[in-house]
C-alpha positions as a Markdown table, in Angstrom:
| # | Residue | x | y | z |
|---|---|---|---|---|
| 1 | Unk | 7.8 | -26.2 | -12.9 |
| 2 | Unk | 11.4 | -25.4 | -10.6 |
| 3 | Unk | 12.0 | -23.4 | -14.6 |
| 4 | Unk | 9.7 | -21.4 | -14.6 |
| 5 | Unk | 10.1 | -20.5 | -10.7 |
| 6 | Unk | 13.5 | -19.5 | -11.6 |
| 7 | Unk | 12.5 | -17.6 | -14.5 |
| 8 | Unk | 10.2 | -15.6 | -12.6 |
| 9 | Unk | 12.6 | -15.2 | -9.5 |
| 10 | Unk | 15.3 | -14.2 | -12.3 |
| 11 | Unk | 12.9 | -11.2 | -13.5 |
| 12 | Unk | 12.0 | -10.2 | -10.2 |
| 13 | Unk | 15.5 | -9.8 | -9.2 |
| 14 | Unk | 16.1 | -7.9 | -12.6 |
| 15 | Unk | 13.3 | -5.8 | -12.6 |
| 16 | Unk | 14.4 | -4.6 | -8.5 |
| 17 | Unk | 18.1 | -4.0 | -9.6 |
| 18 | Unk | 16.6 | -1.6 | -12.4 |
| 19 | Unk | 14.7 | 0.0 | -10.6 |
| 20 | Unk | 15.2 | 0.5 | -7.0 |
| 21 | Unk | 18.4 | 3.4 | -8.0 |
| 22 | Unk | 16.2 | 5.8 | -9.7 |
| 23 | Unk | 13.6 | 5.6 | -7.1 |
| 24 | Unk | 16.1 | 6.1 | -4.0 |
| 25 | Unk | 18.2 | 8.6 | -6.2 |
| 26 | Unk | 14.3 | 10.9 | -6.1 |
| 27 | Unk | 13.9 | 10.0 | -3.1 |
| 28 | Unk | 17.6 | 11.4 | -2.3 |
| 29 | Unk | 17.2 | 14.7 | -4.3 |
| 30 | Unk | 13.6 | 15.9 | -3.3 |
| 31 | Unk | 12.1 | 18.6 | -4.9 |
| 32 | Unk | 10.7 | 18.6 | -8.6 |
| 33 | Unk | 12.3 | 14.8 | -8.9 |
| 34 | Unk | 10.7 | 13.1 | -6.0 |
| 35 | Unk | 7.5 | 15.3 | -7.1 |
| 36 | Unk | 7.7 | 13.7 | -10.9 |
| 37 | Unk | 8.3 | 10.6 | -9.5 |
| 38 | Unk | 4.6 | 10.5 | -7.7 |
| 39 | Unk | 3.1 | 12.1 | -10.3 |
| 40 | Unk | 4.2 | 9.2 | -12.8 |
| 41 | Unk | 3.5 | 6.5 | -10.2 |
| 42 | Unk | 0.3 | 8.3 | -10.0 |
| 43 | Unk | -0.8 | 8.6 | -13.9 |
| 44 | Unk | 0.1 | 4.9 | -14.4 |
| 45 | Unk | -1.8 | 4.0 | -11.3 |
| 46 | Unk | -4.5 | 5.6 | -12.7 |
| 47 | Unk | -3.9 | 4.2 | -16.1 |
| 48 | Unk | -4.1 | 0.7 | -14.4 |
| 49 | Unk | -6.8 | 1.4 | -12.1 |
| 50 | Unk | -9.2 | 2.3 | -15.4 |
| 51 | Unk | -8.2 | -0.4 | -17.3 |
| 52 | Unk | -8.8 | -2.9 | -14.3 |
| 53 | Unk | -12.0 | -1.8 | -13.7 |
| 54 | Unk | -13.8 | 1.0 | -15.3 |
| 55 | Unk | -12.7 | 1.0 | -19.0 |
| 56 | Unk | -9.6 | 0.3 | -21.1 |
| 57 | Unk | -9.7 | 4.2 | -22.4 |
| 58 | Unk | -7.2 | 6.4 | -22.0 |
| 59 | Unk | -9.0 | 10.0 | -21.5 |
| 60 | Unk | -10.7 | 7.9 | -18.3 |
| 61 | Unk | -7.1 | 6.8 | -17.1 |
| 62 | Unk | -5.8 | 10.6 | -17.9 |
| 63 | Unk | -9.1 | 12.2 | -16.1 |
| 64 | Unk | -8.2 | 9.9 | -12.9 |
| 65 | Unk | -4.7 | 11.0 | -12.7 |
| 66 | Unk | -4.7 | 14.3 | -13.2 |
| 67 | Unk | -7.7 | 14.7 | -10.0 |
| 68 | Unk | -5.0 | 13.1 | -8.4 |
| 69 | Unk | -2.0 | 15.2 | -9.7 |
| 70 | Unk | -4.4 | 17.9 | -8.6 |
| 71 | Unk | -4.8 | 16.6 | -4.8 |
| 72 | Unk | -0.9 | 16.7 | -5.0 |
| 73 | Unk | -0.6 | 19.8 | -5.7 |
| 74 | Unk | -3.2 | 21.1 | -3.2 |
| 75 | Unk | -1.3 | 19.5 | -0.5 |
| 76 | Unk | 1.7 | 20.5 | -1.9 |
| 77 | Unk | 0.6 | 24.3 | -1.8 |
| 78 | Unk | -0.8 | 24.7 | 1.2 |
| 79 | Unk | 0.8 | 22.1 | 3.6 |
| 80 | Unk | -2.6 | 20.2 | 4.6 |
| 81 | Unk | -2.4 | 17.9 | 7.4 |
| 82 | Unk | -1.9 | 14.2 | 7.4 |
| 83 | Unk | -5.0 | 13.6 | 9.2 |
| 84 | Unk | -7.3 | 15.9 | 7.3 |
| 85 | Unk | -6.6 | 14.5 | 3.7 |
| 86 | Unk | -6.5 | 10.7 | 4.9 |
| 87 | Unk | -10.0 | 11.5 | 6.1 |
| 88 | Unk | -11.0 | 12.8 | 3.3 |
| 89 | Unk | -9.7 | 9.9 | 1.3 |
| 90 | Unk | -11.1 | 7.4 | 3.6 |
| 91 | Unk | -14.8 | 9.7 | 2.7 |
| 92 | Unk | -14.2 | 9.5 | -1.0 |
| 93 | Unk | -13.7 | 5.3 | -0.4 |
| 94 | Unk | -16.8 | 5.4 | 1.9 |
| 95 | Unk | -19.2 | 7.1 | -0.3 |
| 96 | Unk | -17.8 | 5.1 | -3.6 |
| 97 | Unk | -18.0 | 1.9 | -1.6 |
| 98 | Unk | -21.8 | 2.9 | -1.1 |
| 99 | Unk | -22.2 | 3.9 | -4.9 |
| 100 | Unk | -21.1 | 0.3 | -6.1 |
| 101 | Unk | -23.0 | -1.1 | -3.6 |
| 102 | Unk | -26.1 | 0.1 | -4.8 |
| 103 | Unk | -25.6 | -1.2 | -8.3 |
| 104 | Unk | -27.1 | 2.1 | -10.0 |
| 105 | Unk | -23.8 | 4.1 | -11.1 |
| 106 | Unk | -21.0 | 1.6 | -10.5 |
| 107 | Unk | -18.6 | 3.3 | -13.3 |
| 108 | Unk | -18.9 | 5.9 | -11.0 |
| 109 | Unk | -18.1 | 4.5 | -7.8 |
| 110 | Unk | -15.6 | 2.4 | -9.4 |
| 111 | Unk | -14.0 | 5.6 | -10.6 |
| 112 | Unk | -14.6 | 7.7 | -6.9 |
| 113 | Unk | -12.6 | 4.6 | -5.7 |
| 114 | Unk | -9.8 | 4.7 | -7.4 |
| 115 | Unk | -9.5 | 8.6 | -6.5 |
| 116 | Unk | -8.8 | 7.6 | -2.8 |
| 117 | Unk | -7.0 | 4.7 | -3.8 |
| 118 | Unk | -4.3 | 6.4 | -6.0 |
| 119 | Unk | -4.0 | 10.1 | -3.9 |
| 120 | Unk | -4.1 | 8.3 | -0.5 |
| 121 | Unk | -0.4 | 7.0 | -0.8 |
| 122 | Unk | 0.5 | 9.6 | -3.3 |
| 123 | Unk | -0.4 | 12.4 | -0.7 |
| 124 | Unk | 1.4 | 10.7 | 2.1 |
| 125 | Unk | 4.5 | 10.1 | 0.4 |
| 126 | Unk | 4.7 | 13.5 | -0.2 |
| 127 | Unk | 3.8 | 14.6 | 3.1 |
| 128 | Unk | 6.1 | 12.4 | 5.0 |
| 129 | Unk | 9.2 | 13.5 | 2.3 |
| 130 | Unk | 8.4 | 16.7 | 3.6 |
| 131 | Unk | 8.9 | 16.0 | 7.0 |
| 132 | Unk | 11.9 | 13.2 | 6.5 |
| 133 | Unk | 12.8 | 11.9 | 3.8 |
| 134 | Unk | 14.1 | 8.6 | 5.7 |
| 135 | Unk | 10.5 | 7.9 | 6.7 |
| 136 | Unk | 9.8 | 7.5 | 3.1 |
| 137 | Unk | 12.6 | 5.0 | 3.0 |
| 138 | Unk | 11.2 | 3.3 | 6.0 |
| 139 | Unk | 7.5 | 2.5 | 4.3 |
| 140 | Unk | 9.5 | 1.4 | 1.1 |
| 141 | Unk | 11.4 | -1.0 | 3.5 |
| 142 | Unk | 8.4 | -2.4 | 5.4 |
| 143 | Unk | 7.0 | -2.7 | 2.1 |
| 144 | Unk | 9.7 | -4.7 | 0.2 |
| 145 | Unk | 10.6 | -6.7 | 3.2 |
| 146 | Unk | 7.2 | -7.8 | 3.5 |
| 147 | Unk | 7.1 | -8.4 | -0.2 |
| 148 | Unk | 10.2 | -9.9 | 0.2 |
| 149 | Unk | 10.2 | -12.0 | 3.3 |
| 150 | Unk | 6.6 | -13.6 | 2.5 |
| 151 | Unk | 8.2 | -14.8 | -1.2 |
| 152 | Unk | 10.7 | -16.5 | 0.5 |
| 153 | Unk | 9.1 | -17.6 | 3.7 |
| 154 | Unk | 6.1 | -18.9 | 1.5 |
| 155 | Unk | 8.1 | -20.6 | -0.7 |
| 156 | Unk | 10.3 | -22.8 | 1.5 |
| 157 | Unk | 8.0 | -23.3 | 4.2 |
| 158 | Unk | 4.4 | -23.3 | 3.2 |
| 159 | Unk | 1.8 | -24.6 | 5.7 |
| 160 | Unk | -1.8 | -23.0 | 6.5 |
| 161 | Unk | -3.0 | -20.7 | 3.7 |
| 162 | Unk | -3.9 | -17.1 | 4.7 |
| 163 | Unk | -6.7 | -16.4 | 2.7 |
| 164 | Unk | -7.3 | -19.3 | 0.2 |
| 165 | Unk | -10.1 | -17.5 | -1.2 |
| 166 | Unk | -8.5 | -14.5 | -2.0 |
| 167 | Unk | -5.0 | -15.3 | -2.8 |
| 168 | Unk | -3.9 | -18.9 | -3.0 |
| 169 | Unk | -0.4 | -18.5 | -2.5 |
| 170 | Unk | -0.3 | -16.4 | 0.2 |
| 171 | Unk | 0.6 | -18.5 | 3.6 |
| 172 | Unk | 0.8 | -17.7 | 7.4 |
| 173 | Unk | 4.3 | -18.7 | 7.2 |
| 174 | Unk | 4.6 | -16.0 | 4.3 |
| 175 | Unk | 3.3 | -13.0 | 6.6 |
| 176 | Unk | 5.4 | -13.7 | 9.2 |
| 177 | Unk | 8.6 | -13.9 | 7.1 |
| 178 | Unk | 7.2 | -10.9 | 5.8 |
| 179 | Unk | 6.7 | -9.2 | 9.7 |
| 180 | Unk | 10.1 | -10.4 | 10.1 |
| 181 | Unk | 12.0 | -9.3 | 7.5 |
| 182 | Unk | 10.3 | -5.7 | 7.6 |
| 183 | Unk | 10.7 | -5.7 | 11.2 |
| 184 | Unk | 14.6 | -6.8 | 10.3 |
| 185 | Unk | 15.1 | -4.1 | 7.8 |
| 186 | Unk | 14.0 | -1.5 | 9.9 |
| 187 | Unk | 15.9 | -2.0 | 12.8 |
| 188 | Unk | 19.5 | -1.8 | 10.2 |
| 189 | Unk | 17.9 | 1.5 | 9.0 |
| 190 | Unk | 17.7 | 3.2 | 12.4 |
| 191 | Unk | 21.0 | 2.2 | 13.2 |
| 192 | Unk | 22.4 | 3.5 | 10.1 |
| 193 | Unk | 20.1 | 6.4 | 10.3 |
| 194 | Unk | 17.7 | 6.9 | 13.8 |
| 195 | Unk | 15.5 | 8.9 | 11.7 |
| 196 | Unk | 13.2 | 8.4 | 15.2 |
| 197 | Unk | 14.1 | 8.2 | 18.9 |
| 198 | Unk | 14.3 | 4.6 | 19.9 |
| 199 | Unk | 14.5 | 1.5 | 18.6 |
| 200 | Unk | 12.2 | -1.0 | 20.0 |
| 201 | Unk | 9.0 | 1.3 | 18.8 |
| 202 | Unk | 10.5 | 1.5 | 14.9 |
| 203 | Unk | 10.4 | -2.8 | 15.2 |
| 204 | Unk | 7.1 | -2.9 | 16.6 |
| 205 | Unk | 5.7 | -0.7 | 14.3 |
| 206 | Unk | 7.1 | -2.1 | 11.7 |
| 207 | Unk | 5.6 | -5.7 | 11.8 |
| 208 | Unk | 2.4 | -4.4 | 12.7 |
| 209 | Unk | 2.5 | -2.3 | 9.6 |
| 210 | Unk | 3.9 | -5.2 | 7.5 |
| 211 | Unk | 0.3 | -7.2 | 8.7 |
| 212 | Unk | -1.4 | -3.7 | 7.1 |
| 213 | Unk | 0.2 | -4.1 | 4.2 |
| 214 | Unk | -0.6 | -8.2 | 3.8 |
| 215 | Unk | -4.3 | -6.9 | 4.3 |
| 216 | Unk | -3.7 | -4.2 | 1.7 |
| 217 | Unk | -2.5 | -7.0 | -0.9 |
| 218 | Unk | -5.2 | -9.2 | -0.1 |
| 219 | Unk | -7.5 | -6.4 | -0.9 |
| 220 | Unk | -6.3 | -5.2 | -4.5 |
| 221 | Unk | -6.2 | -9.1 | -5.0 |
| 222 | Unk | -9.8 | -9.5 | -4.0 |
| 223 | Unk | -10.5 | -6.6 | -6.3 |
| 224 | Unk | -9.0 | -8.1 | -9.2 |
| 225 | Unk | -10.1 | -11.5 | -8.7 |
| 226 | Unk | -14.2 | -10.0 | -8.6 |
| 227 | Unk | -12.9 | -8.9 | -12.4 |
| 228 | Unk | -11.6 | -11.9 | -13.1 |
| 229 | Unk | -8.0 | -10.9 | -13.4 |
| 230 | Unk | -4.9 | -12.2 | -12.6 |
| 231 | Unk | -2.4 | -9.2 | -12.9 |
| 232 | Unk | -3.2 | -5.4 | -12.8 |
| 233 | Unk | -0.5 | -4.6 | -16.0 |
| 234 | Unk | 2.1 | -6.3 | -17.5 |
| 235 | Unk | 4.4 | -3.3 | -16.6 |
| 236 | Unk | 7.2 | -4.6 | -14.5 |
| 237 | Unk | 8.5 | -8.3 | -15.7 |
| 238 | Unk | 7.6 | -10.9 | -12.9 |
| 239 | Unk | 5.9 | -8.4 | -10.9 |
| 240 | Unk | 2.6 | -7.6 | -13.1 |
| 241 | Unk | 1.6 | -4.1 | -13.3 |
| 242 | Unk | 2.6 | -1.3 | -10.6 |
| 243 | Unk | -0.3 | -1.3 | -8.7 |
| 244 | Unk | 0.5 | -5.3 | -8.1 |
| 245 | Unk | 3.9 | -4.1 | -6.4 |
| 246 | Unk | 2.6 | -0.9 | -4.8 |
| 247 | Unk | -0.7 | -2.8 | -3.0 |
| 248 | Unk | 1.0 | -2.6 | -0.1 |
| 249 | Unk | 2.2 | 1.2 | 0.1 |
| 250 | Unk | -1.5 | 2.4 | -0.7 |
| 251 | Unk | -2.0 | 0.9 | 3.1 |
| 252 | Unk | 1.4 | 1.4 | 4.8 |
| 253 | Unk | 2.3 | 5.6 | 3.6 |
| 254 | Unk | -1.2 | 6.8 | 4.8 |
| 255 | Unk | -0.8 | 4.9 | 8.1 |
| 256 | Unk | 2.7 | 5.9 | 8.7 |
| 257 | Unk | 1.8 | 9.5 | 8.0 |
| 258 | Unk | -0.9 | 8.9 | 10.3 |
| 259 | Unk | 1.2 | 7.7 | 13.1 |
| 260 | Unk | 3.3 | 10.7 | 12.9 |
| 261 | Unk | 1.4 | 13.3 | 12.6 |
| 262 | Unk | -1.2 | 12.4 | 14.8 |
| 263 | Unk | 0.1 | 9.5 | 17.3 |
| 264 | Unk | 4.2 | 9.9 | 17.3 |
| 265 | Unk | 4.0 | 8.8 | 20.9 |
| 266 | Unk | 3.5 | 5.0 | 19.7 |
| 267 | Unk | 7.1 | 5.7 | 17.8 |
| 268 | Unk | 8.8 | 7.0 | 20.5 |
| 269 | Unk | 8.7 | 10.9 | 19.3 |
| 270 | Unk | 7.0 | 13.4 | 19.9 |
């Protein structure tokens, strides 16, 4: 059992060392490199989204991410507001939610659904690159750290579950190590960079959005365990497939682009 632990921990160490310099090197760089690094997240997203839960074809998987290559663009092109395409995401989830809810076209709603859940943190990213690129750092931090600091916290602590139902791992002592970490990380990165005013509101923030992005793990594991599956992919070793490792982003990019375009007060700007 302690093997096996290792083994994964060894792969998920791996697998971050691989990968975490080509995604801060487009995140560095900008322009068409950040840009194709969205719109690959976004096609193998999609690809996973399909699989998971419409149908293992590709031309379904390719439909999905090019609608959401094409919000990109849009966005892209003619500088749309944070708040007006996160409510029309939140629309597209609404009315899909309805759809599968009724039982009569659920491919459909299945498939409006994963629109809004793809675009919603592909948009934002872009948005908020637009407008600094360290806040894009920032959500990858509250993000890992939360990853991070609920492993580790959950791991060597244990206690209460969180949601047993959902996801039997997941602890109370994991979230906070998660709020804590993410809150930890955040603080370094203003020093080294104050990429906003003050301090104290980028900590504050920061666990509270760690908390948004437990509750957007719980969801994608809710959805997969109402399939009956374990892992989204098998893409990244120890990790599963992306859209296990980006669960959390899908909630935390469209609520930090939220906060700042529409509430930077709470941060401490505007």
């Amino acid at each position: 059992m302690l093997l096996n632990m290792s083994n994964n921990l060894l792969q998920r160490i791996v697998s971050a060392v691989l990968l975490l310099p080509p995604v801060l090197a487009t995140v560095y760089f900008g322009g068409w490199w950040f840009i194709g690094l969205l719109a690959l997240g976004a096609f193998l997203m999609a690809a996973e989204w399909s699989k998971l839960v419409i149908s293992p074809s590709i031309m379904v998987g390719s439909l999905l991410g090019f609608v959401v290559i094409g919000a990109l663009v849009v966005i892209k092109e003619y500088a749309i507001e944070a708040h007006d395409f996160i409510i029309a995401g939140l629309l597209v989830a609404l009315v899909s939610y309805a759809v599968i809810r009724t039982g009569i076209a659920k491919t459909l709603g299945w498939w409006l659904l994963g629109v809004a859940y793809v675009s919603l943190p592909v948009m934002a990213m872009w948005w908020l690159h637009t407008v600094n690129p360290l806040l894009v750092l920032w959500v990858f931090l509250i993000v890992w750290g939360t990853d991070i600091g609920g492993y580790f916290a959950g791991k060597s602590i244990g206690g209460p579950k969180l949601a047993p139902r959902i996801s039997p791992k997941k602890t109370w002592a994991g979230l906070l190590g998660g709020m804590s970490l993410a809150a930890l990380a955040s603080f370094v990165l203003w020093l080294l960079y104050p990429f906003l005013p003050y301090a104290i509101p980028v900590v504050v923030a920061a666990a509270g959005l760690a908390v948004w992005a437990q509750i957007g793990d719980l969801v994608e594991s809710g959805i997969k365990r109402s399939f009956g599956v374990k892992d989204s992919g098998g893409l990244i070793p120890g990790h599963g497939g992306l859209l296990d490792r980006v669960d959390g982003l899908v909630f935390v990019a469209p609520a930090v682009a939220l906060l700042v375009n529409n509430f930077p007060l709470l941060l401490g700007a505007g």
